[in-house]
Biopython code that builds the backbone (N, CA, C, O; Angstrom):
import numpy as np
from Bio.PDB.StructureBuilder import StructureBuilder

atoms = [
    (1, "UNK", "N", (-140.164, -20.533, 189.728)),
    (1, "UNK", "CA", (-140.162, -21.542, 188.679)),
    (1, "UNK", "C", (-138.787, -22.213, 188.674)),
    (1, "UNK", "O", (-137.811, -21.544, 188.333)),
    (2, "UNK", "N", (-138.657, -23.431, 189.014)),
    (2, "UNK", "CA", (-137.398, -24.067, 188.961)),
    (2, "UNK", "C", (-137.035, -24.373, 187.330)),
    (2, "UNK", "O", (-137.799, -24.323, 186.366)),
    (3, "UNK", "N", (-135.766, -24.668, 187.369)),
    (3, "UNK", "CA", (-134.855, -25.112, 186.164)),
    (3, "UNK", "C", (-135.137, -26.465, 185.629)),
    (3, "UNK", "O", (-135.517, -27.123, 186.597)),
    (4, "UNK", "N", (-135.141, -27.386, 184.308)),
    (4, "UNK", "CA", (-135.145, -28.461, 184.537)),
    (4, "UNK", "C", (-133.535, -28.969, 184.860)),
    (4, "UNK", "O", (-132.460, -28.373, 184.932)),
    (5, "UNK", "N", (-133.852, -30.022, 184.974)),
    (5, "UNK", "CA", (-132.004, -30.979, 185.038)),
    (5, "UNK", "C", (-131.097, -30.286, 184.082)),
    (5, "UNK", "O", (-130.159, -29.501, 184.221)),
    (6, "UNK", "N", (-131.605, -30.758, 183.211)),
    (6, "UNK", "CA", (-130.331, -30.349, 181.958)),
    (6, "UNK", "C", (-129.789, -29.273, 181.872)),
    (6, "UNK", "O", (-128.598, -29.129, 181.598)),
    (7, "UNK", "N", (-130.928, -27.980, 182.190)),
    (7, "UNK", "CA", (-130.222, -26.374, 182.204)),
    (7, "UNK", "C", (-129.368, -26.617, 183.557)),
    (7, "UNK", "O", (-128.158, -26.403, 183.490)),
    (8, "UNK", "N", (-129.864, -27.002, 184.643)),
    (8, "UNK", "CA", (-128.879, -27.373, 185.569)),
    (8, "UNK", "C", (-127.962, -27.511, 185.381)),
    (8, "UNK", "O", (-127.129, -26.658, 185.686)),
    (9, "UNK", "N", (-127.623, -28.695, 184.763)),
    (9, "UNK", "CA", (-126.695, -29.346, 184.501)),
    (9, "UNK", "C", (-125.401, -28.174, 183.562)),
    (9, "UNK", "O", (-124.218, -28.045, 183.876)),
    (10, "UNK", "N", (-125.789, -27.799, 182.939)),
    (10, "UNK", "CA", (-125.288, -26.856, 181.771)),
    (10, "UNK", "C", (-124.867, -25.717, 182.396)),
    (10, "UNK", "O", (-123.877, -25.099, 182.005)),
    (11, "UNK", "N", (-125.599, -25.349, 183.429)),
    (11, "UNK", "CA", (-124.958, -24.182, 184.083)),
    (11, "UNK", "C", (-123.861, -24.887, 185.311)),
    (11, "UNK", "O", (-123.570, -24.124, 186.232)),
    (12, "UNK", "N", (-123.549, -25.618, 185.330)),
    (12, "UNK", "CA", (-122.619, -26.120, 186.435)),
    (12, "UNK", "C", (-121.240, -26.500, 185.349)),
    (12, "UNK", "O", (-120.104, -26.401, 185.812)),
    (13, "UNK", "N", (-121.451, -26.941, 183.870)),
    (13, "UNK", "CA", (-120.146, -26.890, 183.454)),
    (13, "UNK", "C", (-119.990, -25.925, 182.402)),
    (13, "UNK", "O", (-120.026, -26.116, 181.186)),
    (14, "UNK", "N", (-119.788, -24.711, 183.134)),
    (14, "UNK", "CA", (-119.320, -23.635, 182.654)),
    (14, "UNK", "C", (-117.605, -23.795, 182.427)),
    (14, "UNK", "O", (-116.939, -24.701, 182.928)),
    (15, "UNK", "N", (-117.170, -22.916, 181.727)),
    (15, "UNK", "CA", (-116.009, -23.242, 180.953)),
    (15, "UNK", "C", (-115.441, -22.274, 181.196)),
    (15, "UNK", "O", (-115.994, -21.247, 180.804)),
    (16, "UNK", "N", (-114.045, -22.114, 181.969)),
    (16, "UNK", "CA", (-113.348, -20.528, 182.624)),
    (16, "UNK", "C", (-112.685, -20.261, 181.594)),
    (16, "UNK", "O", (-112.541, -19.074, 181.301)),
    (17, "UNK", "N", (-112.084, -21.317, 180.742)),
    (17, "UNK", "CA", (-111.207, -20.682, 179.965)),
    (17, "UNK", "C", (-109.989, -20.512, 179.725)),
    (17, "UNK", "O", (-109.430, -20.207, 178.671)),
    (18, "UNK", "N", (-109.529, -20.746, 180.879)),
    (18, "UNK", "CA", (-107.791, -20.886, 180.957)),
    (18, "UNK", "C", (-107.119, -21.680, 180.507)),
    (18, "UNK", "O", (-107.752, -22.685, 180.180)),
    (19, "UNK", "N", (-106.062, -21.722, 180.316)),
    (19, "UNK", "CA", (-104.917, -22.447, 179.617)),
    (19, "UNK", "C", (-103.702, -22.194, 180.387)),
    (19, "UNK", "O", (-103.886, -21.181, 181.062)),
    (20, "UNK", "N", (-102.302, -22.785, 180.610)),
    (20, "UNK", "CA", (-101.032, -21.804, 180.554)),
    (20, "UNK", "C", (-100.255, -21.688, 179.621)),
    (20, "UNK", "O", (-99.684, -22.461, 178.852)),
    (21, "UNK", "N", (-100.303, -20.488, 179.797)),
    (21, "UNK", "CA", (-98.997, -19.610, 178.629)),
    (21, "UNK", "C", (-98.426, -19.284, 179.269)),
    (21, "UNK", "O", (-98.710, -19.111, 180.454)),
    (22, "UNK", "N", (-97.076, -19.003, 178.582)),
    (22, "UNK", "CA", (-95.383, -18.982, 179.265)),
    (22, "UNK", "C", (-95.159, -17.484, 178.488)),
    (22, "UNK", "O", (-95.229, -17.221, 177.287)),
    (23, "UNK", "N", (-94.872, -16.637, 179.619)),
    (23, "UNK", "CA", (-94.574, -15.166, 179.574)),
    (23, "UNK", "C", (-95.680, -14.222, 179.416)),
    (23, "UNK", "O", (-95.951, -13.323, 178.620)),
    (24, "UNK", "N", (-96.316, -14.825, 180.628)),
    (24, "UNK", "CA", (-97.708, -14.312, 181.184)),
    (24, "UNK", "C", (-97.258, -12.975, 182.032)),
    (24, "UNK", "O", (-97.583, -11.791, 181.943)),
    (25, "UNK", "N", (-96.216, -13.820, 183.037)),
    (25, "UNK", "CA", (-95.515, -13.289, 184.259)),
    (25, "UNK", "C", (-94.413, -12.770, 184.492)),
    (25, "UNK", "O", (-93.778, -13.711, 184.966)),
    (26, "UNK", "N", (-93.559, -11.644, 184.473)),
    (26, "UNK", "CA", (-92.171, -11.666, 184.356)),
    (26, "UNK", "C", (-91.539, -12.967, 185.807)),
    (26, "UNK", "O", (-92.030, -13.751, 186.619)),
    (27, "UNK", "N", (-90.456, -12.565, 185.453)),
    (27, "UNK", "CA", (-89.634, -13.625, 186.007)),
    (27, "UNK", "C", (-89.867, -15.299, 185.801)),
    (27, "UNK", "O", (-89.737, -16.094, 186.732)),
    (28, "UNK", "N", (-90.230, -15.688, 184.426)),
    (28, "UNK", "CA", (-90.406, -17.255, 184.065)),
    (28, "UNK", "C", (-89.112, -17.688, 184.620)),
    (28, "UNK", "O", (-88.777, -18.343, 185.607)),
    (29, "UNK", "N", (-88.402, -17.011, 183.503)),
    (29, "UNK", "CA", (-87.061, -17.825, 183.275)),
    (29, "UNK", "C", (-85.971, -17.818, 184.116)),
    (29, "UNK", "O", (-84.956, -18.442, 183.805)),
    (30, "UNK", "N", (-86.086, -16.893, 185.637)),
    (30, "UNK", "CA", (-85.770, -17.227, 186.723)),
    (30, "UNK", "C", (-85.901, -18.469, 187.483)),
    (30, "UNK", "O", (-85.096, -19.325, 187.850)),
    (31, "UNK", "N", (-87.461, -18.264, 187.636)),
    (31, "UNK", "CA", (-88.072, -19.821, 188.034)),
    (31, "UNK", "C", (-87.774, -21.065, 187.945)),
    (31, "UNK", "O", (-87.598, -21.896, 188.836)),
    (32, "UNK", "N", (-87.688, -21.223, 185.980)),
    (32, "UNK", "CA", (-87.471, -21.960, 185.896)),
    (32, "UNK", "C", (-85.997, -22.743, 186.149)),
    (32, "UNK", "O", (-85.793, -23.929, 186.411)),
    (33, "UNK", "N", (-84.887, -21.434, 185.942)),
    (33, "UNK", "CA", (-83.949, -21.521, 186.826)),
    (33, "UNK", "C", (-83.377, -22.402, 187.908)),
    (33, "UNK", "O", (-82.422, -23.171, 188.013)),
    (34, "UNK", "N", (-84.531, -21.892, 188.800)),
    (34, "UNK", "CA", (-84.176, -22.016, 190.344)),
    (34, "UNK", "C", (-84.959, -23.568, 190.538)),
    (34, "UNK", "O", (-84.720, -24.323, 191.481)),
    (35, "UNK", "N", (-85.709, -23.786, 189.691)),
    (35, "UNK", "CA", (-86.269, -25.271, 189.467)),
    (35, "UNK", "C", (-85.058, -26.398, 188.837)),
    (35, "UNK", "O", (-84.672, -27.500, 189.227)),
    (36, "UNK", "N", (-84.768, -25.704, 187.920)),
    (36, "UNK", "CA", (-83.638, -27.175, 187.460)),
    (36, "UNK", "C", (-82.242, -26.936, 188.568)),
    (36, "UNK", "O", (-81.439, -27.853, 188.735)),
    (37, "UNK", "N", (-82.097, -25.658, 189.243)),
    (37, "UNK", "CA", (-80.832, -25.725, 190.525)),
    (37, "UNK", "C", (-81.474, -27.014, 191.391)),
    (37, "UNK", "O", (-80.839, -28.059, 191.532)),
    (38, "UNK", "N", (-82.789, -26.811, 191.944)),
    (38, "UNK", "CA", (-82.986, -27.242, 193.255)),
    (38, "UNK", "C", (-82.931, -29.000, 192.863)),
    (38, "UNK", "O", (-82.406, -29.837, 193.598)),
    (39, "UNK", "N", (-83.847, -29.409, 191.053)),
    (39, "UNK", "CA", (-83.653, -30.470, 190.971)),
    (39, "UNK", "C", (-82.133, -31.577, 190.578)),
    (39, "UNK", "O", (-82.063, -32.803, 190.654)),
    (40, "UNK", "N", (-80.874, -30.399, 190.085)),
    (40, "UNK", "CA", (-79.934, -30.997, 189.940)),
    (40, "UNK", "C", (-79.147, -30.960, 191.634)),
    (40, "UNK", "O", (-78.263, -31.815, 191.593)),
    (41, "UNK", "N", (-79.159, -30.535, 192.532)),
    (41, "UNK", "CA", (-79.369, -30.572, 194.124)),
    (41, "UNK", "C", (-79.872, -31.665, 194.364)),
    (41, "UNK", "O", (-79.148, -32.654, 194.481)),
    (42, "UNK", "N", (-81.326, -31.750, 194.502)),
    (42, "UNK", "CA", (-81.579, -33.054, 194.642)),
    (42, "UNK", "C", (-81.150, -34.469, 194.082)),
    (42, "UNK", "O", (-81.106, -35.505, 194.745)),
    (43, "UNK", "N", (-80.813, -34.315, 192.622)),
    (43, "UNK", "CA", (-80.280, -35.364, 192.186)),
    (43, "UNK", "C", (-78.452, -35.751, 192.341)),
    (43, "UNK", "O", (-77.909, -36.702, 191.779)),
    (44, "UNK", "N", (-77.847, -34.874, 193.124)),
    (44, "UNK", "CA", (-76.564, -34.458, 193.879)),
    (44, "UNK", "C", (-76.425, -35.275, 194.769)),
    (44, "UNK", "O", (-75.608, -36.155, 195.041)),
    (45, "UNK", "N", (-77.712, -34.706, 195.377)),
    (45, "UNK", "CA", (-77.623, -35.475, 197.111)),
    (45, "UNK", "C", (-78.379, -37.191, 196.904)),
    (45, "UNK", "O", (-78.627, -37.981, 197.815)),
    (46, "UNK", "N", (-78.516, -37.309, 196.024)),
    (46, "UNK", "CA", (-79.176, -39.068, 195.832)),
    (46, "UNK", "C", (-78.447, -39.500, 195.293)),
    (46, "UNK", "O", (-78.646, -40.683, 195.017)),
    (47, "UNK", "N", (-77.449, -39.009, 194.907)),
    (47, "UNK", "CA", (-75.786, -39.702, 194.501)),
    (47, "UNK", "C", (-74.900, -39.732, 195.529)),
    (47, "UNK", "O", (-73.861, -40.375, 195.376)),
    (48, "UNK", "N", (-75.212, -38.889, 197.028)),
    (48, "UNK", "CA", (-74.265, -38.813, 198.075)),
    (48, "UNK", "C", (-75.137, -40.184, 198.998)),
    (48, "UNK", "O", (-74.466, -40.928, 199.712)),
    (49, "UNK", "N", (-76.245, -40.321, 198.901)),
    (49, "UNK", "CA", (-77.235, -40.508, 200.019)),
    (49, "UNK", "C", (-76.816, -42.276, 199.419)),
    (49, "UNK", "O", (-76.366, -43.125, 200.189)),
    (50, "UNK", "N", (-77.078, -42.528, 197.966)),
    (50, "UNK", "CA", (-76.902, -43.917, 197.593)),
    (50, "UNK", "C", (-75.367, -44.250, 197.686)),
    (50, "UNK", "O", (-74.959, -45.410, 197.634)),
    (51, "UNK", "N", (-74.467, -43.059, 197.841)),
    (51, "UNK", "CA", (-73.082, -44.233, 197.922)),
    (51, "UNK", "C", (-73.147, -44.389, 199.411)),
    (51, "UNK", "O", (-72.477, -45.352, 199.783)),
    (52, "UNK", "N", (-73.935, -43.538, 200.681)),
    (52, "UNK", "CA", (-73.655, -43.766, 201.848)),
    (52, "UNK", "C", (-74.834, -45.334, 202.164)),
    (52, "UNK", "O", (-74.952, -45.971, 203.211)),
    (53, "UNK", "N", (-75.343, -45.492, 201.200)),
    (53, "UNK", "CA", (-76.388, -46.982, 201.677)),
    (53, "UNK", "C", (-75.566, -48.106, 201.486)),
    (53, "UNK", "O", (-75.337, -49.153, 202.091)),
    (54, "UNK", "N", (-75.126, -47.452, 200.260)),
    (54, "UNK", "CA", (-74.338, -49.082, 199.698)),
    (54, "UNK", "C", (-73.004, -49.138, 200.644)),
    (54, "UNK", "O", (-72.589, -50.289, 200.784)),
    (55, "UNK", "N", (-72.304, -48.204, 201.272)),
    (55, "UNK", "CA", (-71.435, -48.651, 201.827)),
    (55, "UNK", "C", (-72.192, -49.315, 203.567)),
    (55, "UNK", "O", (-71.734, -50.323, 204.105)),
    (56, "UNK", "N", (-72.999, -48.747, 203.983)),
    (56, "UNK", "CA", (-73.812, -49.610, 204.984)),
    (56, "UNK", "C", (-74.142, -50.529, 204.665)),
    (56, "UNK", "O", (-73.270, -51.243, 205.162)),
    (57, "UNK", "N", (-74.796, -51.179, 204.162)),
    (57, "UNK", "CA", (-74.897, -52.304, 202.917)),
    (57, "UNK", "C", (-73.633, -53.650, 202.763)),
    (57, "UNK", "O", (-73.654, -54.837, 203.088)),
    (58, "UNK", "N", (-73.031, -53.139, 202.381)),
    (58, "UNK", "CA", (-71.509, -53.295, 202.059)),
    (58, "UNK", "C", (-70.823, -53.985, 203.876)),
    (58, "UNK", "O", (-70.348, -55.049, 204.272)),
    (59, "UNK", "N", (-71.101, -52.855, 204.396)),
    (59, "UNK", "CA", (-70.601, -53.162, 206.024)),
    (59, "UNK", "C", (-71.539, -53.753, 206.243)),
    (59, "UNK", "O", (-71.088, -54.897, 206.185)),
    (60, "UNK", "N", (-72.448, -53.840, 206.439)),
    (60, "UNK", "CA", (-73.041, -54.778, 207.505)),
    (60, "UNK", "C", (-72.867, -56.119, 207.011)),
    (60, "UNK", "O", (-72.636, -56.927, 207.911)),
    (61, "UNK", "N", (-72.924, -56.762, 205.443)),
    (61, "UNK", "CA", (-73.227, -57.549, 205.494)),
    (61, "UNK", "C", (-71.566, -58.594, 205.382)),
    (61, "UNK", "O", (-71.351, -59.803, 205.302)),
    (62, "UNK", "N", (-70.631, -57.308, 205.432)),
    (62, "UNK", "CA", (-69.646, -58.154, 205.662)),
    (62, "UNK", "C", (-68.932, -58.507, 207.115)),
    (62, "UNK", "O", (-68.114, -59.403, 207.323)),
    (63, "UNK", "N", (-69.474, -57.545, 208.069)),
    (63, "UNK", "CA", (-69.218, -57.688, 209.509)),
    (63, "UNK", "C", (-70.840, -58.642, 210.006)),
    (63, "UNK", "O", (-70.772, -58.823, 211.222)),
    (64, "UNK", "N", (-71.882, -59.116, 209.558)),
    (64, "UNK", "CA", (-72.391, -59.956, 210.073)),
    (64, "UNK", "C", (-73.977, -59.186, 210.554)),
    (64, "UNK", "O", (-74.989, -59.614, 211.108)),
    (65, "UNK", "N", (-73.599, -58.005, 210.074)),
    (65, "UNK", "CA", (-74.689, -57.001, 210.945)),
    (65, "UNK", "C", (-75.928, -56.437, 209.779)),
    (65, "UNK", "O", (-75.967, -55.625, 208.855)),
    (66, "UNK", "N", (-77.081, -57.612, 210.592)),
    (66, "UNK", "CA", (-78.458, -57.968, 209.778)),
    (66, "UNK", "C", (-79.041, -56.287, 209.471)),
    (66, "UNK", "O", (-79.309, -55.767, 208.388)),
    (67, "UNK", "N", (-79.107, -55.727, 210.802)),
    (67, "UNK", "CA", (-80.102, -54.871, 210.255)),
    (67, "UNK", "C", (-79.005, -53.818, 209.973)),
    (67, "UNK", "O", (-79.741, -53.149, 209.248)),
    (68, "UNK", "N", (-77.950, -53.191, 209.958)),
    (68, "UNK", "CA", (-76.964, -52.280, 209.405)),
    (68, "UNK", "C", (-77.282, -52.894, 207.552)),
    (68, "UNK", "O", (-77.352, -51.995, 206.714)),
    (69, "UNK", "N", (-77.420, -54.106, 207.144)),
    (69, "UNK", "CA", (-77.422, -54.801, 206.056)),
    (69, "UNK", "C", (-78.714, -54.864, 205.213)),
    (69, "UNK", "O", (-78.808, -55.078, 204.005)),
    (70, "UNK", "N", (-79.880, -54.584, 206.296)),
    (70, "UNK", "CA", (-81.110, -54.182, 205.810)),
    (70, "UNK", "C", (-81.444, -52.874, 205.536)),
    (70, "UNK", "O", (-81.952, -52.443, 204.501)),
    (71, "UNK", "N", (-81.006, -52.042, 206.906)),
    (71, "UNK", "CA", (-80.956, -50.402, 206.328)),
    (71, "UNK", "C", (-80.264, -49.861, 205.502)),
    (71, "UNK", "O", (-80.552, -48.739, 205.083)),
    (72, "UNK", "N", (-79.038, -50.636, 205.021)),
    (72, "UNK", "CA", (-78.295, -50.218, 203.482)),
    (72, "UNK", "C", (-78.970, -50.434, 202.286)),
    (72, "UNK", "O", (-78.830, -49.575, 201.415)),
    (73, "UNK", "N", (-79.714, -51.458, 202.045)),
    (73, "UNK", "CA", (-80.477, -51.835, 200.905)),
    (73, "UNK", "C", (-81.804, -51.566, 201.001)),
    (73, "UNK", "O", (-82.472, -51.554, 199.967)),
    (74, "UNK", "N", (-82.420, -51.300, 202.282)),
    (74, "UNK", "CA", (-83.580, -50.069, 202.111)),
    (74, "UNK", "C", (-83.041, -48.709, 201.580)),
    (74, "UNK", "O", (-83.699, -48.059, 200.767)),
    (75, "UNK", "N", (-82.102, -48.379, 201.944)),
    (75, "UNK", "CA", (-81.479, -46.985, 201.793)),
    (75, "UNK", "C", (-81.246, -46.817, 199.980)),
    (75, "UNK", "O", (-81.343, -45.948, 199.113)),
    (76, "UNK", "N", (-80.945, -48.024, 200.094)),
    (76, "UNK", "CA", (-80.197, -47.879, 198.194)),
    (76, "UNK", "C", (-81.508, -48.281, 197.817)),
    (76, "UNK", "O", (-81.509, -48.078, 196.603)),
    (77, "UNK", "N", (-82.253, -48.580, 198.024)),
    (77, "UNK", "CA", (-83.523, -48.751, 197.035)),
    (77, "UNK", "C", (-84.647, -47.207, 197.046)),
    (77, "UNK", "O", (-85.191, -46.795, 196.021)),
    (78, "UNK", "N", (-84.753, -46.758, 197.984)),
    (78, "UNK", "CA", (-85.039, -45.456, 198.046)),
    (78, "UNK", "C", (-84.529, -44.042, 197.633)),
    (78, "UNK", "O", (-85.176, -43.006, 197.480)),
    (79, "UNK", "N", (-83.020, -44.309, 197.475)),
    (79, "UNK", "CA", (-82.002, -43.472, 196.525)),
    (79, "UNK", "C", (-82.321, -44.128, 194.945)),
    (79, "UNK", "O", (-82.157, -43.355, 194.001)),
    (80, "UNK", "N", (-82.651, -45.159, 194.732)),
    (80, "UNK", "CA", (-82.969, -45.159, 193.738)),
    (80, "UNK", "C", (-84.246, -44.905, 193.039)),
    (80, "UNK", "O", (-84.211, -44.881, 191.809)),
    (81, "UNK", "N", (-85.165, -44.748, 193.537)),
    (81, "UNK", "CA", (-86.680, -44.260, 193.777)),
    (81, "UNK", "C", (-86.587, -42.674, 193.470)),
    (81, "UNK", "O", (-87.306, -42.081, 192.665)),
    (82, "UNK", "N", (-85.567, -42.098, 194.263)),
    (82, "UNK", "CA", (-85.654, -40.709, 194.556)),
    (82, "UNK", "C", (-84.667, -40.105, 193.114)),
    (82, "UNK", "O", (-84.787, -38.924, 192.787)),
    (83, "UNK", "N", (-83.909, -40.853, 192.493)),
    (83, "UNK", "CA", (-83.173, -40.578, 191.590)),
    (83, "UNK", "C", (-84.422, -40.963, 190.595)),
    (83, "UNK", "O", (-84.737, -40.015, 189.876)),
    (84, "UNK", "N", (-85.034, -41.903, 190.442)),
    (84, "UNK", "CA", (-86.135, -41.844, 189.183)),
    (84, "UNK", "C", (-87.489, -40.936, 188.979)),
    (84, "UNK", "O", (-88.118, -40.677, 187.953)),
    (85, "UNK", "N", (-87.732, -40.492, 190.562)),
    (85, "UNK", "CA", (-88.338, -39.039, 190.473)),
    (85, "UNK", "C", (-88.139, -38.187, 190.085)),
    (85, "UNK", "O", (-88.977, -37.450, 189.566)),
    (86, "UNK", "N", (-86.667, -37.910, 190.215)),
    (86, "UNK", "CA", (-86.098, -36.997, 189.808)),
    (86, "UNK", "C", (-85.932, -36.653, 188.790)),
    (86, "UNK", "O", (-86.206, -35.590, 188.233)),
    (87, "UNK", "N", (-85.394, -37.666, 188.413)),
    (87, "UNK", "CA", (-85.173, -37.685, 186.581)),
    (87, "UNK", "C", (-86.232, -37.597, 186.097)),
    (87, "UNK", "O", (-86.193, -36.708, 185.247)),
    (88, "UNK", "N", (-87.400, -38.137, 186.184)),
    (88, "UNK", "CA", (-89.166, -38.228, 185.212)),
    (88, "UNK", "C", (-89.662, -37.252, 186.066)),
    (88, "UNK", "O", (-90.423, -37.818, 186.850)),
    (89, "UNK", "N", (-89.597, -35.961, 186.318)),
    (89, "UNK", "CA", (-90.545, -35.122, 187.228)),
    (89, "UNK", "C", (-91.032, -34.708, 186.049)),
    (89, "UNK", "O", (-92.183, -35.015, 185.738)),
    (90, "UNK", "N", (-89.937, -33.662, 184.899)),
    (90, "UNK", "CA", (-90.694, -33.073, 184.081)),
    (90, "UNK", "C", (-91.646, -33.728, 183.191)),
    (90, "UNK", "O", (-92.727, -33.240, 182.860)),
    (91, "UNK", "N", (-91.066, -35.165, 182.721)),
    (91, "UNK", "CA", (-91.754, -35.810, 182.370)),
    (91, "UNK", "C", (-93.213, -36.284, 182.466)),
    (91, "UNK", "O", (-94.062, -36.528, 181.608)),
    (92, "UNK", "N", (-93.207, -36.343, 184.160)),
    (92, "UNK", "CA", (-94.292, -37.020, 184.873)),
    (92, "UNK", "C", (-95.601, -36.458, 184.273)),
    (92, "UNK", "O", (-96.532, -36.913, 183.608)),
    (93, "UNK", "N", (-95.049, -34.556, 185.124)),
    (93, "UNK", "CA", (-95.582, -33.456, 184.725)),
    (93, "UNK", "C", (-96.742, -33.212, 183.870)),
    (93, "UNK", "O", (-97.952, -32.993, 183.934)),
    (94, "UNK", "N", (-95.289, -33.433, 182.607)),
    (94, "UNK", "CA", (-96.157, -33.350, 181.261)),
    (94, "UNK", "C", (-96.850, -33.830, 181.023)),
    (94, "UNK", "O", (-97.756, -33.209, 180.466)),
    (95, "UNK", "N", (-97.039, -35.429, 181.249)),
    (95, "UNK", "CA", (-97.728, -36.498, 180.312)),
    (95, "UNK", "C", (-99.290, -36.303, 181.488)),
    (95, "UNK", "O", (-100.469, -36.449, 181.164)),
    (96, "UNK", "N", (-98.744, -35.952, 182.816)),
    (96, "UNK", "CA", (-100.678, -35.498, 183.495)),
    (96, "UNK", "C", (-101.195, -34.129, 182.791)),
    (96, "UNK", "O", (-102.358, -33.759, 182.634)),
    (97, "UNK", "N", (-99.795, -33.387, 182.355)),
    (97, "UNK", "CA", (-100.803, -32.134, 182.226)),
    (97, "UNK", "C", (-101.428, -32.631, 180.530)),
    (97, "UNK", "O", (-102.609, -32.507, 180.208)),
    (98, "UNK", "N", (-100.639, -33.039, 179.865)),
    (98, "UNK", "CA", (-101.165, -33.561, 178.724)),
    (98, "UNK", "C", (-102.764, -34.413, 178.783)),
    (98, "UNK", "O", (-103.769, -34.248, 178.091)),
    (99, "UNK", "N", (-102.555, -35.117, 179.624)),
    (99, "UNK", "CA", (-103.853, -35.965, 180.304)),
    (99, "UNK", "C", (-104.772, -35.202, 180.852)),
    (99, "UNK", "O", (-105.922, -35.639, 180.835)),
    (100, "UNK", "N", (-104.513, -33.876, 181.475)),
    (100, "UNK", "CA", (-105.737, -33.257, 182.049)),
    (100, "UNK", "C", (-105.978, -32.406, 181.294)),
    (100, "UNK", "O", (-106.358, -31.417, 181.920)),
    (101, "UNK", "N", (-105.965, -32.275, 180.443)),
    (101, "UNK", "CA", (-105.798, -31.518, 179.320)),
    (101, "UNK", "C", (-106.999, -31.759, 178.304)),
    (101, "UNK", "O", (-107.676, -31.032, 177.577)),
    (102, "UNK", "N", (-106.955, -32.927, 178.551)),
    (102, "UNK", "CA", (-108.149, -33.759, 177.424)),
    (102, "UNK", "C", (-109.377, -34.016, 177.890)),
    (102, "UNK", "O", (-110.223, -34.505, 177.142)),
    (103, "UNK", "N", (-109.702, -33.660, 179.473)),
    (103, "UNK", "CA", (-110.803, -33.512, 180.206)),
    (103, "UNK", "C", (-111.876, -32.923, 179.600)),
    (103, "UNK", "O", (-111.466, -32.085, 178.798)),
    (104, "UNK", "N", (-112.938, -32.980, 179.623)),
    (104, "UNK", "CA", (-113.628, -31.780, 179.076)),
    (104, "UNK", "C", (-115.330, -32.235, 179.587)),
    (104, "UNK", "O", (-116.273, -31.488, 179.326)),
]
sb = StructureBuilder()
sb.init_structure("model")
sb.init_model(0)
sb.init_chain("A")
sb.init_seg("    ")
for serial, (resi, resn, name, xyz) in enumerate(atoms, 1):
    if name == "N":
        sb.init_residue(resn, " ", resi, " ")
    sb.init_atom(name, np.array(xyz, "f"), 0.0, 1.0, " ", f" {name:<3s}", serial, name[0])
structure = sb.get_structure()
């Protein structure tokens, strides 16, 4: 005897239940740790990476040299990309997990 649709249907969105909670797991606050090291690192090196564009940048376009002058201001526009990732990650984060959140 088959099912109709709807019980179908009803048994496919079953509901697991989960959520996250914080101090589920030991070692959170390691983690989280080693998360704001690696992202103030990254945001380190996009302060080393954008002064080395702008000074390519800088040179090329004062010695005459097109694409040294193009790969500086690709360079600084991508250091700046990588610095606004950086900065809105947790942000980003939140506002999807907030958003997936409301799925149902």
């Amino acid at each position: 005897m088959s099912l109709p649709l709807a019980d179908r249907v009803i048994q496919l969105a079953f509901d697991p239940g989960i959520t996250p909670a914080g101090g589920g797991l030991p070692g959170l606050a390691v983690l989280k740790n080693v998360v704001n090291s690696i992202n103030m690192f990254g945001i380190i090196a996009v302060v080393g990476a954008l002064a080395v564009s702008l000074g390519v940048w800088a040179w090329g376009h004062h010695t005459g040299g097109h694409q040294a002058e193009a790969n500086g201001k690709k360079g600084a526009v991508v250091a700046a990309g990588a610095a606004l990732g950086l900065g809105a990650a947790n942000g980003i984060v939140a506002f999807f997990s907030a958003l997936g959140s409301q799925v149902h």
